[in-house]
LOSEZA-145495 format. One record per residue (C-alpha): residue number from 1; residue in three letters; z, x, y. Coordinates in Angstrom, 2 decimals. Layout:
BEGIN
 num residuo      zz      xx      yy
 NUM     ALA       Z       X       Y
...
! end
This chain:
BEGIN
 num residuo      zz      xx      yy
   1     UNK    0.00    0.00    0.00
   2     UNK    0.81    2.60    2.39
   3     UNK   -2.58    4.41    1.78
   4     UNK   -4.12    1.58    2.82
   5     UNK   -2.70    0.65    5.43
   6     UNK   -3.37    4.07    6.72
   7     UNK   -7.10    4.11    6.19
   8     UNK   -7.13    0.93    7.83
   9     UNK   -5.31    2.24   10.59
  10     UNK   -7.50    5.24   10.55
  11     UNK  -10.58    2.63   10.37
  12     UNK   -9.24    0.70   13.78
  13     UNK   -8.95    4.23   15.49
  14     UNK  -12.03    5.13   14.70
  15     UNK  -13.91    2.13   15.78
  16     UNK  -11.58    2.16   19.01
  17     UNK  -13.43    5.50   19.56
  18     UNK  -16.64    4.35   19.14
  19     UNK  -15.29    1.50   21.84
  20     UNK  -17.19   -1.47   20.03
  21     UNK  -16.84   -5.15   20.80
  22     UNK  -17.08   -8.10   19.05
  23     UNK  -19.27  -11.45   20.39
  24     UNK  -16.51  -12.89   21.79
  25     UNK  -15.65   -9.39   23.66
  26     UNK  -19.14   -9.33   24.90
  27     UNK  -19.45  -12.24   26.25
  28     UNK  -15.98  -12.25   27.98
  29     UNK  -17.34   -8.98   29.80
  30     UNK  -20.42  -10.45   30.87
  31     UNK  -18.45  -13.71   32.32
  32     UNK  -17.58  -14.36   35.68
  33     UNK  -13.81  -13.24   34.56
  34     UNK  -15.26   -9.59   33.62
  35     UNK  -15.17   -6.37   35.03
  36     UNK  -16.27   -6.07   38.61
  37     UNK  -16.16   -9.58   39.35
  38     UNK  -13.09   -9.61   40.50
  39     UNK  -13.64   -7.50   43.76
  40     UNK  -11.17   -9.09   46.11
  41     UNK   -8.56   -8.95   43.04
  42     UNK   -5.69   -6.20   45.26
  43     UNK   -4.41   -4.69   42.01
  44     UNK   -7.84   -3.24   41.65
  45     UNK   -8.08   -2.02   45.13
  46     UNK   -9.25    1.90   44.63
  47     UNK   -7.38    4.12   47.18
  48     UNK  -10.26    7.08   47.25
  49     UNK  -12.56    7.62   49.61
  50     UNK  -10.13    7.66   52.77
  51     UNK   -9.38    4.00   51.58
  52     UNK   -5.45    4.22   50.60
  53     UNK   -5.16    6.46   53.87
  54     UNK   -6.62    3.94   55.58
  55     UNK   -4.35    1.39   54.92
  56     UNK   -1.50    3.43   55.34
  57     UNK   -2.84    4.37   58.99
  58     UNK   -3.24    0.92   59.93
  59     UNK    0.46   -0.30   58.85
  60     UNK    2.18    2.64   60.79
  61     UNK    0.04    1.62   63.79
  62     UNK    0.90   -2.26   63.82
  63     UNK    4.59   -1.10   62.83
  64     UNK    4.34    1.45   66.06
  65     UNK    2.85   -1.79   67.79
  66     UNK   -0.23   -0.94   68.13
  67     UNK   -1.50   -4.49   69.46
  68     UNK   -5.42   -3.99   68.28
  69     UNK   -6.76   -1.94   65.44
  70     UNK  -10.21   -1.87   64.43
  71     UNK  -11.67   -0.84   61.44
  72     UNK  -15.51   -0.20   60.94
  73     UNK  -17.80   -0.52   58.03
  74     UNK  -21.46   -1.82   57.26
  75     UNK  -21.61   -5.05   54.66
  76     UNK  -20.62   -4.09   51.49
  77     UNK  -18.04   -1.27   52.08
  78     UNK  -14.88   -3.20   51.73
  79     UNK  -13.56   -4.52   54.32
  80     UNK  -12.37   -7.70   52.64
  81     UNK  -10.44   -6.00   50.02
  82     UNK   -8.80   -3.46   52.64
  83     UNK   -7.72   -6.68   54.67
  84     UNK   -6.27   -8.39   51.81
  85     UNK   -4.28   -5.29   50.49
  86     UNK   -3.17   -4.44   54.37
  87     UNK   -2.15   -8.54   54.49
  88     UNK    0.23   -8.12   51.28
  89     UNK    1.47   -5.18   52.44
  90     UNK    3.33   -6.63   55.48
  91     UNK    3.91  -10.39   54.47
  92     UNK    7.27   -9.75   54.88
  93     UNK    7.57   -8.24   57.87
  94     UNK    4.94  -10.41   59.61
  95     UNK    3.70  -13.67   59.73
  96     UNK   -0.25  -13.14   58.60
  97     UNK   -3.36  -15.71   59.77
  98     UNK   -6.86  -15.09   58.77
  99     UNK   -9.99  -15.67   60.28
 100     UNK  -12.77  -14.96   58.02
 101     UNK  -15.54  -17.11   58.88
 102     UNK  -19.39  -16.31   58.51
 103     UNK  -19.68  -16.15   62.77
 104     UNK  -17.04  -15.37   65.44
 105     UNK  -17.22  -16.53   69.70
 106     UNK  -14.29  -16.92   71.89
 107     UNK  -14.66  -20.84   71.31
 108     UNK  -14.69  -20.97   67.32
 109     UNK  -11.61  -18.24   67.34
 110     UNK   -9.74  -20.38   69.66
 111     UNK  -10.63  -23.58   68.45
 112     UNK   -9.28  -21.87   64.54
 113     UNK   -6.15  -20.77   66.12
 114     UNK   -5.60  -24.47   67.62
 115     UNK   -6.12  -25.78   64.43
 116     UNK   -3.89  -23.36   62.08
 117     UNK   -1.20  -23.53   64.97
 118     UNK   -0.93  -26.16   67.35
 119     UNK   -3.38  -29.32   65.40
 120     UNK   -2.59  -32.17   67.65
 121     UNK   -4.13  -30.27   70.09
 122     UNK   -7.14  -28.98   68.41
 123     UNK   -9.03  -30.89   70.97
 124     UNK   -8.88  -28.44   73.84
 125     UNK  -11.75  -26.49   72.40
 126     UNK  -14.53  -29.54   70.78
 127     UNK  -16.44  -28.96   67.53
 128     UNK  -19.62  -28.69   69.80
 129     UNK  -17.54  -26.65   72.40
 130     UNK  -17.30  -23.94   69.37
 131     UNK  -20.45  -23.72   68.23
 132     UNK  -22.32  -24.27   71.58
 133     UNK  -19.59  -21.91   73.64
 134     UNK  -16.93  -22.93   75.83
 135     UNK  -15.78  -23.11   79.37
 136     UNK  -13.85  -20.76   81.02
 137     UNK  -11.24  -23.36   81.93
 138     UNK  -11.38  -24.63   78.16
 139     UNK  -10.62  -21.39   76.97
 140     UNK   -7.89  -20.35   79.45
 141     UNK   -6.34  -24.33   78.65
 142     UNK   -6.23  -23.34   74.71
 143     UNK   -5.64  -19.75   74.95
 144     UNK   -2.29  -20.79   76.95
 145     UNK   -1.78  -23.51   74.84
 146     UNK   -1.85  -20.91   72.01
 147     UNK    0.53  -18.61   73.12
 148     UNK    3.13  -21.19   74.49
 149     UNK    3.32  -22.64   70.29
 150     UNK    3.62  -18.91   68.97
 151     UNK    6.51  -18.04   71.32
 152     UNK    8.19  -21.46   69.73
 153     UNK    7.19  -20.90   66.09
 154     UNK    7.90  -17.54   66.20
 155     UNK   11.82  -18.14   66.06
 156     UNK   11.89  -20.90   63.86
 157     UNK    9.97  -17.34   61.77
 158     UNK   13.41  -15.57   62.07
 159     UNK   11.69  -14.04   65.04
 160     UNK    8.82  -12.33   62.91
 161     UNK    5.43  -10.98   64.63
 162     UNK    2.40  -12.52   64.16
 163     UNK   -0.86  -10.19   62.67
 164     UNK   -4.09  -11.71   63.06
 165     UNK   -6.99  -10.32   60.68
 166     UNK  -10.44  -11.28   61.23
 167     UNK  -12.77  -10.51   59.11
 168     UNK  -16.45  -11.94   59.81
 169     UNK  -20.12  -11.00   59.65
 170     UNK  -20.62  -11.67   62.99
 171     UNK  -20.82   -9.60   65.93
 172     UNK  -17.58   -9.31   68.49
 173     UNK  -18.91  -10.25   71.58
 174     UNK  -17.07   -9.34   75.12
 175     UNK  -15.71  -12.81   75.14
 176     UNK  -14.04  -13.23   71.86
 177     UNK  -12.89   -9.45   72.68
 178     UNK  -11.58  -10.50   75.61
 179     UNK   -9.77  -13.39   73.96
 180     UNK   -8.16  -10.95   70.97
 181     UNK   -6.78   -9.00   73.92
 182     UNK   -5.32  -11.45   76.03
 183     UNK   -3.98  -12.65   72.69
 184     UNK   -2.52   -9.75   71.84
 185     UNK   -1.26   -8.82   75.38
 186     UNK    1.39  -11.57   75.28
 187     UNK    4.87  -10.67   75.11
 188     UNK    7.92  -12.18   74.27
 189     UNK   11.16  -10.65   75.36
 190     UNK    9.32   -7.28   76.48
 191     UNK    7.65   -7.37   72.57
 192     UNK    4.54   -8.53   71.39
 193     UNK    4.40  -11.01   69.23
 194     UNK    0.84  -10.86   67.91
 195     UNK   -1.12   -7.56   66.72
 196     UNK   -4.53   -7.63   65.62
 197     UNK   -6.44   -6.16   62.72
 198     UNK  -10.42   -6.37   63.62
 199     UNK  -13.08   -5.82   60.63
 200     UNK  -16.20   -5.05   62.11
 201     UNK  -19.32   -4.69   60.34
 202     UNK  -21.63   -1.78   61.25
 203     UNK  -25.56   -0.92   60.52
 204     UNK  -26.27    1.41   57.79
 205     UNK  -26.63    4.34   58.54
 206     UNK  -27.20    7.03   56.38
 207     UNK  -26.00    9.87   58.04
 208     UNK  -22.81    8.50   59.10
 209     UNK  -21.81    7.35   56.01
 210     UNK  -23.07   10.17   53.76
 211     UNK  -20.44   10.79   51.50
 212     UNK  -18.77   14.02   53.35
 213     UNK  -14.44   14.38   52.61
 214     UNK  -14.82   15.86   56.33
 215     UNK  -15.93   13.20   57.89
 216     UNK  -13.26   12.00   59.79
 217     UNK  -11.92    8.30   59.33
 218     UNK   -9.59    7.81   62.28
 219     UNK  -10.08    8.10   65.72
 220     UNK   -7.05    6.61   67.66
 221     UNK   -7.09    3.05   66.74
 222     UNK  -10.91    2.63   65.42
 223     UNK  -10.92    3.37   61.66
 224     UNK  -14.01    3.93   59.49
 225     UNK  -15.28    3.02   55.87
 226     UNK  -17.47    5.82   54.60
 227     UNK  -19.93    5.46   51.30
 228     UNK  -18.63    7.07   48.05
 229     UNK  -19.27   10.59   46.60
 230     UNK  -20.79   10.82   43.48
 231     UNK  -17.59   11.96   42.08
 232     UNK  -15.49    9.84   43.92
 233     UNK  -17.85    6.78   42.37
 234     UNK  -17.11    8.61   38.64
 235     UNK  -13.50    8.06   39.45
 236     UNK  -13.90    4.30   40.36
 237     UNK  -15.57    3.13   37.59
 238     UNK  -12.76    4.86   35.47
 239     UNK  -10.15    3.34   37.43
 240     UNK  -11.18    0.01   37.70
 241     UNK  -12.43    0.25   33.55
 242     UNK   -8.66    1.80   33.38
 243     UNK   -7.04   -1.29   35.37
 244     UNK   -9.35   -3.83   33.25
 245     UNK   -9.41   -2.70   29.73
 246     UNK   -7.62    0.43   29.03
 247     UNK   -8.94    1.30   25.85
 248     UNK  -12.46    0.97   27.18
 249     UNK  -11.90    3.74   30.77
 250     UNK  -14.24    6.20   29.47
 251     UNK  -16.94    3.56   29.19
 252     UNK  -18.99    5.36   31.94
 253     UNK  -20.45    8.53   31.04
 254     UNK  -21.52   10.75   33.69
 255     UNK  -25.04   10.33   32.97
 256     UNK  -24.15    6.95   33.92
 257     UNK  -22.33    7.49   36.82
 258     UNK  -25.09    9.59   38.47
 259     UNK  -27.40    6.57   37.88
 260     UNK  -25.48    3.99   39.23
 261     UNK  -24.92    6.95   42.64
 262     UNK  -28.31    6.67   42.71
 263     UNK  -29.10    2.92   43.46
 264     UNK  -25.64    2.16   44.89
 265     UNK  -26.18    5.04   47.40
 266     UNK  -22.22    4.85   47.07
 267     UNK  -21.48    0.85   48.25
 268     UNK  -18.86   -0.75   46.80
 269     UNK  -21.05   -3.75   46.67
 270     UNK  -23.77   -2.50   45.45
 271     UNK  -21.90   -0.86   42.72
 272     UNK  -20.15   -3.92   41.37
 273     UNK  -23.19   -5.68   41.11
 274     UNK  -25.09   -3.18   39.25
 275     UNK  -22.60   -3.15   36.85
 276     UNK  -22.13   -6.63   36.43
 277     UNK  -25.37   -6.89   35.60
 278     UNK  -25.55   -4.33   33.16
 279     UNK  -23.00   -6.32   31.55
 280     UNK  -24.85   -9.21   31.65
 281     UNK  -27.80   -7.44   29.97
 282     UNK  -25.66   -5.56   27.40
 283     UNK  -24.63   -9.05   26.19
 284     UNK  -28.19  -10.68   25.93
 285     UNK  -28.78   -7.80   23.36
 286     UNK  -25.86   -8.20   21.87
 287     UNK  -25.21   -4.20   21.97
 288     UNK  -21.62   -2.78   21.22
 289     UNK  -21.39   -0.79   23.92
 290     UNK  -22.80    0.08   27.45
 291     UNK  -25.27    2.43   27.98
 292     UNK  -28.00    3.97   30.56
 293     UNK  -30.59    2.11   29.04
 294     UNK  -28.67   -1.40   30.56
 295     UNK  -28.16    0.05   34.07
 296     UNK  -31.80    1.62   34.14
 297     UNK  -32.75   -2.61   33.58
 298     UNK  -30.14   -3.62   36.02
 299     UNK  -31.44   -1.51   38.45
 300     UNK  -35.03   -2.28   38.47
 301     UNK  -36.59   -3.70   41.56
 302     UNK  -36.94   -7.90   41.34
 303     UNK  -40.12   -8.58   40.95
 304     UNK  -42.25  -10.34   43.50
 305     UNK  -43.10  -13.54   43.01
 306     UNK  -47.51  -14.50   43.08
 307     UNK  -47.80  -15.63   46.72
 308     UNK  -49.16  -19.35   45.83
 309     UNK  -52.60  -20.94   47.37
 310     UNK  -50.70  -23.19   49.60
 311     UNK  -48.17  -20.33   50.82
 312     UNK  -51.02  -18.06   51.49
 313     UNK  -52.72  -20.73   53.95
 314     UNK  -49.46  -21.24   55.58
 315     UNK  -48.20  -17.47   56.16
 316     UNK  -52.19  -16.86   57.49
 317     UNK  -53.10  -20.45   58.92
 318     UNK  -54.28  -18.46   62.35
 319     UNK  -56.60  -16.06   60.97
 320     UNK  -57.92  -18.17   58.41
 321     UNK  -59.00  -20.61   61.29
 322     UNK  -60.41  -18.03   63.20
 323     UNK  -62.32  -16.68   60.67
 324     UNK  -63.95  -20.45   59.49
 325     UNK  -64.54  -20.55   62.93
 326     UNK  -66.36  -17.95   63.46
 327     UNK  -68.24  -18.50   60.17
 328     UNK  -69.13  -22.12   61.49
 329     UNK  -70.52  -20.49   64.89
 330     UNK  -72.82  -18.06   62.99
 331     UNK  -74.06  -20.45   60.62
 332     UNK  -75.21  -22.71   64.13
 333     UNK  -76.83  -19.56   65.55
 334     UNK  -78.53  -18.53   62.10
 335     UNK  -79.98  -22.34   62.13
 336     UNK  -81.30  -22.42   65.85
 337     UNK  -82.90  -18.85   65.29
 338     UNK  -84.59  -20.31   62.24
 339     UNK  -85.53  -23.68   63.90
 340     UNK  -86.90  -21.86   66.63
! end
């Protein structure tokens, strides 16, 4: 009995080795509860690339009350994940509010703060006033309005700050700047009561965000997200394999690695998906493992789709007019030359 329960023992290590899966295990991999779906998830936040710093910076700079951080990155680089892991952080030691929506103005940020804080007044700053931009009047009226309810909430808090993240696509314009500093300029007993964390999304820009440990990340309170070394990308699909299925964290080789470098150009983003996908793949073929052949599919270029009859008339309705009109005028002059 003991002989056999050592070979099968011995069996089970060795196909732990070999880091085979069953159909079930496939599939779960390739589901929306696999690896590097979960991107927002904190306890898979990966502290390389300047990122743990990062956060570390920005909490000793609202704790020094610093009343506006910002914190740079183009789409894609974590910014998200940063703000969420900087938000659990300091829960305790601040009250948190969010604003993540896909387009930011003075009127929409105002008109979310009325809402989250003060609701039976929500209609200082209109639906329409948001999206079509506010008054200067409306704005002062809510922006005081604002600041009057967090000076009263703020000791039924136990007297706790206020941090505002936002976290949007869209552009910060001067006014909704403006706005975040007024905001944030308000003081209660010589203190202020609300610090900001701004996310700002950036252009690419190769140069800038070419993987460099140099580069620096901080300058006073701007803060910025660079790409990922090829190295530093080996060591985050190890540690979130690690974090998601320890017996599977060598499951990138290096050959693999180097690929996924390649196409990723070192975005987070672009990273997760390509390896989603190669999940994806790896389970259509019902392999046992990974492997470069999967990414190398993942990472082809989609296909164009045949540009249809009807969509070619519409994308070139001009010329094609011109040029039947044209036709039609030579065919008149060809038939009066011939007539005459």
């Amino acid at each position: 009995m003991g002989h056999g329960l050592f070979a099968e023992l011995l069996s089970s290590g060795m196909n732990h080795n070999e880091q085979r899966v069953d159909s079930g295990r496939r599939l779960y991999y390739s589901s929306s509860q696999g690896p590097f779906y979960n991107a927002n998830n904190i306890f898979m936040f990966y502290g390389g690339a300047n990122r743990g710093k990062i956060v570390e910076s920005v909490i000793r700079a609202v704790r020094q009350h610093e009343p506006i951080i910002h914190v740079h990155g183009e789409a894609g680089s974590g910014k998200t994940m940063l703000s969420l892991v900087i938000s659990d952080r300091i829960k305790h030691r601040f009250h948190t509010m969010r604003y993540d929506l896909p387009e930011i103005s003075a009127g929409k940020l105002l008109r979310h703060l009325l809402i989250e804080l003060v609701p039976q007044s929500s209609d200082l700053i209109s639906s329409e006033q948001a999206q079509d931009g506010a008054d200067r009047e409306s704005i002062d009226k809510a922006l005081a309005c604002v600041q009057q309810q967090l000076g009263q909430v703020r000791h039924s808090l136990n007297n706790k700050p206020f941090i505002l993240f936002i976290d949007s696509k869209g552009k910060l314009n001067a006014e909704a700047l403006e706005v975040i500093e007024r905001l944030c300029a308000f003081r209660v007993d010589h203190e202020h009561i609300v610090h900001c964390v701004v996310f700002h999304t950036t252009a690419s820009n190769a140069e800038r965000y070419a993987a460099v440990s140099e580069t620096p990340y901080q300058s006073k309170n701007h803060f910025w997200l660079r790409r990922l070394t090829l190295i530093e990308i080996n060591e985050y699909l190890r540690h979130h394999m690690m974090l998601f299925d320890f017996n599977r964290r060598e499951l990138f080789t290096r050959e693999m690695a180097y690929f996924i470098a390649d196409r990723s150009e070192g975005v987070f983003k672009s990273i997760n998906t390509l390896a989603r996908n190669a999940f994806t793949i790896a389970n259509l073929e019902e392999a046992d493992r990974l492997s470069i052949s999967h990414l190398l599919m993942a990472g082809l270029p989609l296909s164009k789709k045949p540009q249809s009859t009807a969509e070619f008339f519409a994308c070139h309705r001009r010329a094609v007019v011109v040029v039947t009109g044209s036709c039609a005028l030579a065919l008149m002059g060809l038939t009066l030359f011939l007539m005459g």
